[in-house]
N, C-alpha and C positions, 0 to 999 in steps of 0.2 A: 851499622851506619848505612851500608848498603840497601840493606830490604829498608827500611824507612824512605830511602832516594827511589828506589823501587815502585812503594808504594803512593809515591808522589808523582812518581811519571804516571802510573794507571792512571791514576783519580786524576788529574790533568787532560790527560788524551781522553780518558773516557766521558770527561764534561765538555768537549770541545766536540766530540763525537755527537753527544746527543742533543747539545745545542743545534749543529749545522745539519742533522738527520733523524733529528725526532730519537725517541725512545726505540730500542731494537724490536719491544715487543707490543709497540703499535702494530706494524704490520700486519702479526699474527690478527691480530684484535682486529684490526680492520677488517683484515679478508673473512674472518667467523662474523661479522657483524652481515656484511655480502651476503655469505652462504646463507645464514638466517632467514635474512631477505627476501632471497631469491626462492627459498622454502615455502614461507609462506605467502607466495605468487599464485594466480589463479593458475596462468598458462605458461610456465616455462618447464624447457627441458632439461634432462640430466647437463651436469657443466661435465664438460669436458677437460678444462683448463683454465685457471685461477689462479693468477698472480700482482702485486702490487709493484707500483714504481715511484719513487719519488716524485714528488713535486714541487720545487722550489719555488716556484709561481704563487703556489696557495699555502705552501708551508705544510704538506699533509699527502699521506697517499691517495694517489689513484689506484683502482681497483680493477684491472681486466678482464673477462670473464668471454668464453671461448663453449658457447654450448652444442653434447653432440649433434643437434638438428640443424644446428647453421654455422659449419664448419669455416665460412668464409667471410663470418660477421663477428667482429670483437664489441663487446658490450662495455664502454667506460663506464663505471661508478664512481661518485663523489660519497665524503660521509660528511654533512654541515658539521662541525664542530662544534656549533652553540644549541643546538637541537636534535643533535645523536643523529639522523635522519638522514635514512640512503636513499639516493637519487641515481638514476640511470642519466647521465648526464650527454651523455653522445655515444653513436651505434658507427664504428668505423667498419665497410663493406672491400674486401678486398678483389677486384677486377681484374684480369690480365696484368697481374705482376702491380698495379697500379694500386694506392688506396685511395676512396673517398668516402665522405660522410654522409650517412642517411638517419633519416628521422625515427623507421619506426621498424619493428623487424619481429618475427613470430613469436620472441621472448620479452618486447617491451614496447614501448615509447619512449624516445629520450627528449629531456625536458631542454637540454641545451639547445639553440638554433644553430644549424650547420653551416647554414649559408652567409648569416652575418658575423656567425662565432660569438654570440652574445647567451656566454653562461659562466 
């Protein structure tokens, strides 16, 4: 009787888990779909650093992306979900301890607007 109660707390938590945070191996998925990407770029440099963060806003990860050449510029990725399709969607520049947003940076352009935030 145990494992049966057992096996009803898993399966309970673990559909409430992936209701409120996506599938665990989205992530994975997302950030290979990134690296892919970013592969077949004309001009981008080795990544240095590539991680995903929730997003409860879009319901989906963001993708960060830290290349050795611009150690002081994080690259945001979006992945549309109806169109499979990655988008560099904002370039965060870090300044004297400070960050802000810029438009275009020796690994991309990002299609997000920085200034009105309209993406």
């Amino acid at each position: 009787m145990i494992s049966v109660t057992v096996i009803l707390i898993v399966l309970i938590v673990g559909s409430v888990y992936i209701a409120f945070f996506d599938n665990p191996f989205s992530e994975k998925r997302r950030i290979s779909q990134v690296e892919e990407y970013i592969a077949n770029q004309p001009q981008t440099s080795d990544i240095s650093n590539i991680y995903a963060e929730w997003d409860a806003k879009s319901g989906d990860y963001d993708i960060f992306v830290v290349f050795d050449n611009e150690p002081n510029l994080t690259y945001n990725y979006i992945i549309h979900s109806e169109e499979k399709e990655v988008v560099l969607l904002i370039i965060r520049e870090k300044v004297n301890g400070r960050t802000q947003e810029i438009k275009e940076g020796e690994n991309g352009v990002a299609e997000g607007d920085p200034v009105n935030e309209d993406y």
